[in-house]
NUROLUM-895741 format. One record per residue: x, y, z of N, C-alpha, C, O in turn; residue number from 1. Coordinates in pm, 1 decimal. Last residue first. Example, Ala and Ser with C-alpha at 12.3 -4.5 7.8 and 13.67 -1.06 7.14 Angstrom:
BEGIN
n.px: 1285.0&n.py: -225.0&n.pz: 708.0&ca.px: 1367.0&ca.py: -106.0&ca.pz: 714.0&c.px: 1290.0&c.py: 3.0&c.pz: 787.0&o.px: 1340.9&o.py: 113.8&o.pz: 803.9&num: 2
n.px: 1319.0&n.py: -569.0&n.pz: 780.0&ca.px: 1230.0&ca.py: -450.0&ca.pz: 780.0&c.px: 1320.0&c.py: -330.0&c.pz: 780.0&o.px: 1423.6&o.py: -331.9&o.pz: 846.5&num: 1
//
This chain:
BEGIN
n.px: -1410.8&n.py: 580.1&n.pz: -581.3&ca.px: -1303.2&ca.py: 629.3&ca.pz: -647.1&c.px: -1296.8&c.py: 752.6&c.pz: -716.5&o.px: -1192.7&o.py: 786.6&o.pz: -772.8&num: 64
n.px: -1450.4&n.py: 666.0&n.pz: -226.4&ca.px: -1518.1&ca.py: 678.5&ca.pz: -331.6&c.px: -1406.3&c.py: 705.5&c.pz: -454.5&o.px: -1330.4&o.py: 802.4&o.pz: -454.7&num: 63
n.px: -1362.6&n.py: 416.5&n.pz: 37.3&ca.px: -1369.8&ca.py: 551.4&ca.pz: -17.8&c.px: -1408.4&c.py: 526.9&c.pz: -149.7&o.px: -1409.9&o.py: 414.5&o.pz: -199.9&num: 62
n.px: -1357.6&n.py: 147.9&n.pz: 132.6&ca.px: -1536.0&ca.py: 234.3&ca.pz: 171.3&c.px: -1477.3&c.py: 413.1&c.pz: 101.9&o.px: -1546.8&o.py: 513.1&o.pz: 120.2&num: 61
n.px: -1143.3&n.py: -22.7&n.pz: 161.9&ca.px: -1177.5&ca.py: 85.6&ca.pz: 305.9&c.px: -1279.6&c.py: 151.4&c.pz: 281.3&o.px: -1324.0&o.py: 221.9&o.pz: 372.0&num: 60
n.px: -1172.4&n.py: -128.9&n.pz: -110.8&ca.px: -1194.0&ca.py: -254.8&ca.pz: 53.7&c.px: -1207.2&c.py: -103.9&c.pz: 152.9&o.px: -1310.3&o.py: -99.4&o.pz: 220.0&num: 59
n.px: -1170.1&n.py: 62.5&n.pz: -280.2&ca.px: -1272.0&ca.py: -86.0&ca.pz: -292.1&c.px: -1275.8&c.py: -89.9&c.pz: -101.2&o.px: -1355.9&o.py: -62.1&o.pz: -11.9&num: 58
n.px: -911.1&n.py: 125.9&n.pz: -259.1&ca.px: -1019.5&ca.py: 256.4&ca.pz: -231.4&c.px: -1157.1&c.py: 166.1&c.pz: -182.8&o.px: -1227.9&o.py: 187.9&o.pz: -84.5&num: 57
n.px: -755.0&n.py: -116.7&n.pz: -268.2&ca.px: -734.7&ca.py: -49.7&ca.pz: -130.2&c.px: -871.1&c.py: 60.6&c.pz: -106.3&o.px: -925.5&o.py: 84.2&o.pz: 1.5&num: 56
n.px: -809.3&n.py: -107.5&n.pz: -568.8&ca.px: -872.1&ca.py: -262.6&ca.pz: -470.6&c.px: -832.4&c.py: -169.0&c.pz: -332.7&o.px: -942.5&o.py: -151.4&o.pz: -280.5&num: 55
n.px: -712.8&n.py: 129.7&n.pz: -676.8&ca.px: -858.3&ca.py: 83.5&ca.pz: -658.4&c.px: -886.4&c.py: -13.2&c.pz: -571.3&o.px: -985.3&o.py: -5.5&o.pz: -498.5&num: 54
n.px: -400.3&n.py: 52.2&n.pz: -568.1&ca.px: -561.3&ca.py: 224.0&ca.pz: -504.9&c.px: -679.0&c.py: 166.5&c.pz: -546.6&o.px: -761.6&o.py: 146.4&o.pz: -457.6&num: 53
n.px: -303.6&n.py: -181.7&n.pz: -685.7&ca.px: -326.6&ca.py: -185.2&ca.pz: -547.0&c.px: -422.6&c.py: -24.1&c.pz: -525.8&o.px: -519.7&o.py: -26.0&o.pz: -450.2&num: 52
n.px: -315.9&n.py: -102.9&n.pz: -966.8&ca.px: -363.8&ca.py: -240.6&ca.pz: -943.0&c.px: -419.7&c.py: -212.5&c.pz: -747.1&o.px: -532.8&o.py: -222.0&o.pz: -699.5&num: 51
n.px: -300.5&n.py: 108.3&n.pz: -1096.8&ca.px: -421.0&ca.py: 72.4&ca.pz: -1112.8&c.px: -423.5&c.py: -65.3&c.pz: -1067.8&o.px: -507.7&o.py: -144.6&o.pz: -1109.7&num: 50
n.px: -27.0&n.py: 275.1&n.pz: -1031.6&ca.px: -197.7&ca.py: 319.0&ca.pz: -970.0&c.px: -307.6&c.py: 238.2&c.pz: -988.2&o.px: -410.0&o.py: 262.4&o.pz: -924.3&num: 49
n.px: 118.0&n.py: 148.4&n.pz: -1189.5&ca.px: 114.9&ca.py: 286.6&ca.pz: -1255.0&c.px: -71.0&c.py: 362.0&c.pz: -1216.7&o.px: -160.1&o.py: 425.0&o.pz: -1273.7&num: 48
n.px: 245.5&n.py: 1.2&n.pz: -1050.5&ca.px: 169.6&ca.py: -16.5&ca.pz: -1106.4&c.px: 119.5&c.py: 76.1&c.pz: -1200.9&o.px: 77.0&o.py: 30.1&o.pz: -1306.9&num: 47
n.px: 512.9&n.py: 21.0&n.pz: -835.9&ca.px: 527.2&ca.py: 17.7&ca.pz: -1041.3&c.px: 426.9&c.py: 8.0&c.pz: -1081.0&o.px: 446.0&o.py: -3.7&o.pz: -1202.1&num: 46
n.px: 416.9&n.py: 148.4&n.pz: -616.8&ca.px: 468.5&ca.py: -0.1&ca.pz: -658.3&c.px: 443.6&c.py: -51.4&c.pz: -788.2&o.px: 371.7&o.py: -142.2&o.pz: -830.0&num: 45
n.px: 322.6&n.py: 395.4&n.pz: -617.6&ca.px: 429.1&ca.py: 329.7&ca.pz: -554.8&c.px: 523.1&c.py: 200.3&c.pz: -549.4&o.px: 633.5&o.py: 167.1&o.pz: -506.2&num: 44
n.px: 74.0&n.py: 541.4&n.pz: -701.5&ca.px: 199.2&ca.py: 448.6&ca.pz: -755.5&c.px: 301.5&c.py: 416.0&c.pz: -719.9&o.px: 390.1&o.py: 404.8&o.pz: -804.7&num: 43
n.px: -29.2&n.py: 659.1&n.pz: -490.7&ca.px: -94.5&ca.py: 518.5&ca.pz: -551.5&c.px: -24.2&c.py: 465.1&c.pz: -634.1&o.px: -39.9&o.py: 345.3&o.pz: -657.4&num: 42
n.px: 249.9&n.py: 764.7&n.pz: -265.0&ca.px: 167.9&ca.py: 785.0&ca.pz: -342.2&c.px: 133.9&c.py: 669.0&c.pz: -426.8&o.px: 219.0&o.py: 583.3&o.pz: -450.4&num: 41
n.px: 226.6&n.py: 637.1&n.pz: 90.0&ca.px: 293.9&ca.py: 660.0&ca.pz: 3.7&c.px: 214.2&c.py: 640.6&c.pz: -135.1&o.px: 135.0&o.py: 547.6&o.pz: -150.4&num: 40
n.px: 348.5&n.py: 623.7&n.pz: 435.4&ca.px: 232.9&ca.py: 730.9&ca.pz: 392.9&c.px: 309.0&c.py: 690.7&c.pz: 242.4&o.px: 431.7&o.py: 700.4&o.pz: 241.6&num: 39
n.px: 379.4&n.py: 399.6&n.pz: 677.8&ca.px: 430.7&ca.py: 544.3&ca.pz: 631.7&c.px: 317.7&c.py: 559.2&c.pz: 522.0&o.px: 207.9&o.py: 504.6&o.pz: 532.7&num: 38
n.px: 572.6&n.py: 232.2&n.pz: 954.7&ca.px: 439.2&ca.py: 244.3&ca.pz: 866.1&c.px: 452.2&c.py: 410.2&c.pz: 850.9&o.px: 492.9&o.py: 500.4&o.pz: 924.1&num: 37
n.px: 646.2&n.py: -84.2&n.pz: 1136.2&ca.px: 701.7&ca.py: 86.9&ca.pz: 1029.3&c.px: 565.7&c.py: 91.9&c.pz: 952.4&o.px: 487.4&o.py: 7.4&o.pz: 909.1&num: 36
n.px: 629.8&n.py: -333.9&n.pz: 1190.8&ca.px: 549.6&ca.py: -241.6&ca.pz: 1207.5&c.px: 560.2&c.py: -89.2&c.pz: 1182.5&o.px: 480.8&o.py: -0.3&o.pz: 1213.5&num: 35
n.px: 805.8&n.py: -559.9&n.pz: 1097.2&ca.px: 858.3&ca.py: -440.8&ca.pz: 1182.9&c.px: 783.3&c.py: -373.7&c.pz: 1219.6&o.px: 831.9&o.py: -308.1&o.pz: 1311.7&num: 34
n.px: 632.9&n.py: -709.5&n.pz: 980.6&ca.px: 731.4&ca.py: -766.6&ca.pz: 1032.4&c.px: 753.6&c.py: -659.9&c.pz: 1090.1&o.px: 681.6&o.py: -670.3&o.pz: 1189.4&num: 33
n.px: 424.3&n.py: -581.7&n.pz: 804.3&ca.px: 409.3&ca.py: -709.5&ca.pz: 909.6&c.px: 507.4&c.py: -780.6&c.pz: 972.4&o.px: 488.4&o.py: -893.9&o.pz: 1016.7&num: 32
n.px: 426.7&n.py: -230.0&n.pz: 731.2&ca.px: 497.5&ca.py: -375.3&ca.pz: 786.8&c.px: 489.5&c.py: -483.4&c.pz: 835.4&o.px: 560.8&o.py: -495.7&o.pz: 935.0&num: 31
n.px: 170.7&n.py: -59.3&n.pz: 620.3&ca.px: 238.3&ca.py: -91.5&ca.pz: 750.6&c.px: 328.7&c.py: -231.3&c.pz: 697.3&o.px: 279.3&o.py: -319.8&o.pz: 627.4&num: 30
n.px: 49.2&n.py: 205.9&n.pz: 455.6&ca.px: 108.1&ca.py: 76.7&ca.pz: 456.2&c.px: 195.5&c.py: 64.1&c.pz: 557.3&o.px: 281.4&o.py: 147.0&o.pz: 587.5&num: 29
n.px: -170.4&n.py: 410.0&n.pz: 266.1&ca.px: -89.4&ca.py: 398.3&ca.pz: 429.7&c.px: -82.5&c.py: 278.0&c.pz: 422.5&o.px: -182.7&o.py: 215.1&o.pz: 388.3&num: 28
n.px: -206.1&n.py: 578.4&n.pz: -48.2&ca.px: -184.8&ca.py: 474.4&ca.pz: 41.8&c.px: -134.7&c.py: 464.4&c.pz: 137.0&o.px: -20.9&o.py: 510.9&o.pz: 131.4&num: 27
n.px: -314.7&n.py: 894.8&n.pz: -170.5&ca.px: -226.3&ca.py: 797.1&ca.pz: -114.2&c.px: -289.8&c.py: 684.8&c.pz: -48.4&o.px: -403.2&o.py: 688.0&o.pz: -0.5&num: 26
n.px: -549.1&n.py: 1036.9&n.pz: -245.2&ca.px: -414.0&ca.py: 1075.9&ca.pz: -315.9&c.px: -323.7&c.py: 1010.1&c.pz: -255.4&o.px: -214.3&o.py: 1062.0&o.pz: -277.6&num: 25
n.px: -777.9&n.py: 989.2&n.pz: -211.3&ca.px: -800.2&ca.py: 1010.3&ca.pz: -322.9&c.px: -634.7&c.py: 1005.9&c.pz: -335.3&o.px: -591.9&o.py: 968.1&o.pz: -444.4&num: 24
n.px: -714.3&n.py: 705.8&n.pz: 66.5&ca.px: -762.5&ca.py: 779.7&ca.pz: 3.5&c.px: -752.3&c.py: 836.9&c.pz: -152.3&o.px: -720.6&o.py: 750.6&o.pz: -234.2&num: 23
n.px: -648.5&n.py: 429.5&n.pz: 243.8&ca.px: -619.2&ca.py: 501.9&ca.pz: 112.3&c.px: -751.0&c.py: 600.3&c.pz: 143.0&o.px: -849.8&o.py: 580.7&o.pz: 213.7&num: 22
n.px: -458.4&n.py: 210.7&n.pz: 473.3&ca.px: -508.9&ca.py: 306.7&ca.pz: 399.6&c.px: -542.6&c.py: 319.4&c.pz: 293.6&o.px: -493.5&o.py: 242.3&o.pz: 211.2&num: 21
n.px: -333.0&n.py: -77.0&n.pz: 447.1&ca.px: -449.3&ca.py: -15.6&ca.pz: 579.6&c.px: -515.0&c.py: 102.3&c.pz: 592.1&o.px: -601.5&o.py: 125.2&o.pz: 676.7&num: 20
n.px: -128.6&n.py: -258.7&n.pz: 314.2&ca.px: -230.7&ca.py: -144.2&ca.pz: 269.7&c.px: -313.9&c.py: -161.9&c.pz: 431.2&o.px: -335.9&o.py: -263.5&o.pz: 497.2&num: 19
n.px: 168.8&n.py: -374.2&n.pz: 393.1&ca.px: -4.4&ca.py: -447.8&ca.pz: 368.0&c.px: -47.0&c.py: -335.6&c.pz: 393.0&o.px: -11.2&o.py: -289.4&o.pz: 501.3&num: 18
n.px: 471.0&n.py: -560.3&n.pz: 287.8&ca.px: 381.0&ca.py: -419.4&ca.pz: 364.2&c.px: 194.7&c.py: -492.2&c.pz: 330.1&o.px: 138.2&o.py: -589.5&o.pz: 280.1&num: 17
n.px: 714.5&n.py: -729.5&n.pz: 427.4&ca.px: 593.4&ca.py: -753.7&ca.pz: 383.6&c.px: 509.2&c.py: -613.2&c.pz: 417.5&o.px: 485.9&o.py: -566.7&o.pz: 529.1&num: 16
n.px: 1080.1&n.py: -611.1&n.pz: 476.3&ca.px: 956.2&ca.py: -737.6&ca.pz: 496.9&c.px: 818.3&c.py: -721.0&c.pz: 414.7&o.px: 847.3&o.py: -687.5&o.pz: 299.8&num: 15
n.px: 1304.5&n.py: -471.4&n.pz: 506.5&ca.px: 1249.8&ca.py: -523.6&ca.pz: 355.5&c.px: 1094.8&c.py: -633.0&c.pz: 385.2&o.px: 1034.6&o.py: -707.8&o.pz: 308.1&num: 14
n.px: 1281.4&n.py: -293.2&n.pz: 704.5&ca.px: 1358.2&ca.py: -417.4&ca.pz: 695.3&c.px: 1307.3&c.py: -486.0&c.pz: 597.0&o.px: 1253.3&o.py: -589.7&o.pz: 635.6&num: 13
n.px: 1220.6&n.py: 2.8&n.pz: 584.2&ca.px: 1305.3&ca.py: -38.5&ca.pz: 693.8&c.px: 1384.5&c.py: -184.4&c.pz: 731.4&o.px: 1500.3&o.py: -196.8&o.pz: 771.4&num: 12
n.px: 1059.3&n.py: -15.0&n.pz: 344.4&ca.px: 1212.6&ca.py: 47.0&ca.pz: 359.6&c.px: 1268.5&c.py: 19.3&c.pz: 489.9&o.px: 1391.5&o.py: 14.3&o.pz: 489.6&num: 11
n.px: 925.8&n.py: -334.0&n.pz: 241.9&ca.px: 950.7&ca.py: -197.3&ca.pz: 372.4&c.px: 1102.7&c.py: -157.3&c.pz: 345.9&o.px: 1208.5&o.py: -218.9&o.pz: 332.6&num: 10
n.px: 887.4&n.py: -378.5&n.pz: -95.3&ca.px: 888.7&ca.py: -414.2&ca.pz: 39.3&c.px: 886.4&c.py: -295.0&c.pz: 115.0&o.px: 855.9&o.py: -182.7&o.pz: 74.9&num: 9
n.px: 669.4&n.py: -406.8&n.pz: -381.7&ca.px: 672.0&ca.py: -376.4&ca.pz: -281.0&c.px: 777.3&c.py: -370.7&c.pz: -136.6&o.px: 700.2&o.py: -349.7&o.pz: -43.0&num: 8
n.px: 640.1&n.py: -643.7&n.pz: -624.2&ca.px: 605.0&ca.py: -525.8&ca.pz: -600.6&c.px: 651.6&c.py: -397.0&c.pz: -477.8&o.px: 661.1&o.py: -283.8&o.pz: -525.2&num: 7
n.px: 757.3&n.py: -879.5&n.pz: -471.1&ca.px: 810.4&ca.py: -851.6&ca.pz: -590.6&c.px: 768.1&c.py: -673.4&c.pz: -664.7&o.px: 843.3&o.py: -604.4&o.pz: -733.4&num: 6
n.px: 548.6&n.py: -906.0&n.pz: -298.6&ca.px: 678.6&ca.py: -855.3&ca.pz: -212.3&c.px: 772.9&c.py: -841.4&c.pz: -370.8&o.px: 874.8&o.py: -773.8&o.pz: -356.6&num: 5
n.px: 226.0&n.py: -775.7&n.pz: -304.4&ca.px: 317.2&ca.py: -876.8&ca.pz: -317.9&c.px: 499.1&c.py: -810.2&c.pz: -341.4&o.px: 543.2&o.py: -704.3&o.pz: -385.9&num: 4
n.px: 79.1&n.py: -602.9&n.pz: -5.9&ca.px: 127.2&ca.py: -539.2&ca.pz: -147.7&c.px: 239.4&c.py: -680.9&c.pz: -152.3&o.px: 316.0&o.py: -707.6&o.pz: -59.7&num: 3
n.px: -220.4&n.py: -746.6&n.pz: 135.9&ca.px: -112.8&ca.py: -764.7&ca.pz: 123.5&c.px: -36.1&c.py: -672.2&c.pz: -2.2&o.px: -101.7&o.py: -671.8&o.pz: -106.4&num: 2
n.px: -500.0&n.py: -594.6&n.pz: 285.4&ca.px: -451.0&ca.py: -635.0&ca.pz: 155.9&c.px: -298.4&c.py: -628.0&c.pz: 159.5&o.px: -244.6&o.py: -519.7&o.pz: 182.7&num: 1
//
């Protein structure tokens, strides 16, 4: 799952992150341009948690 880039970029070279984690208390997001990848809490991207942790908890098989 892509995080949209108006939401989101990489602290390292501003590129495109895309969810590849989650659990109950974070998201793991990698870079599709640099491959940096880091660890960061379900609100991270102004949603206030409810757009990208459920659809990320949804798609990897954890329990919300």
């Amino acid at each position: 799952m892509l995080v949209e880039l108006e939401d989101g970029r990489c602290r390292s070279c501003d590129g495109q992150l895309e969810l590849c984690g989650a659990d109950d208390a974070t998201l793991d997001v990698e870079c599709t341009e640099c491959g940096d990848g880091y660890t960061v809490e379900p609100d991270a991207f102004n949603d206030g948690g409810i757009k990208y942790w459920p659809e990320a908890m949804v798609e990897f098989g954890e329990e919300l």
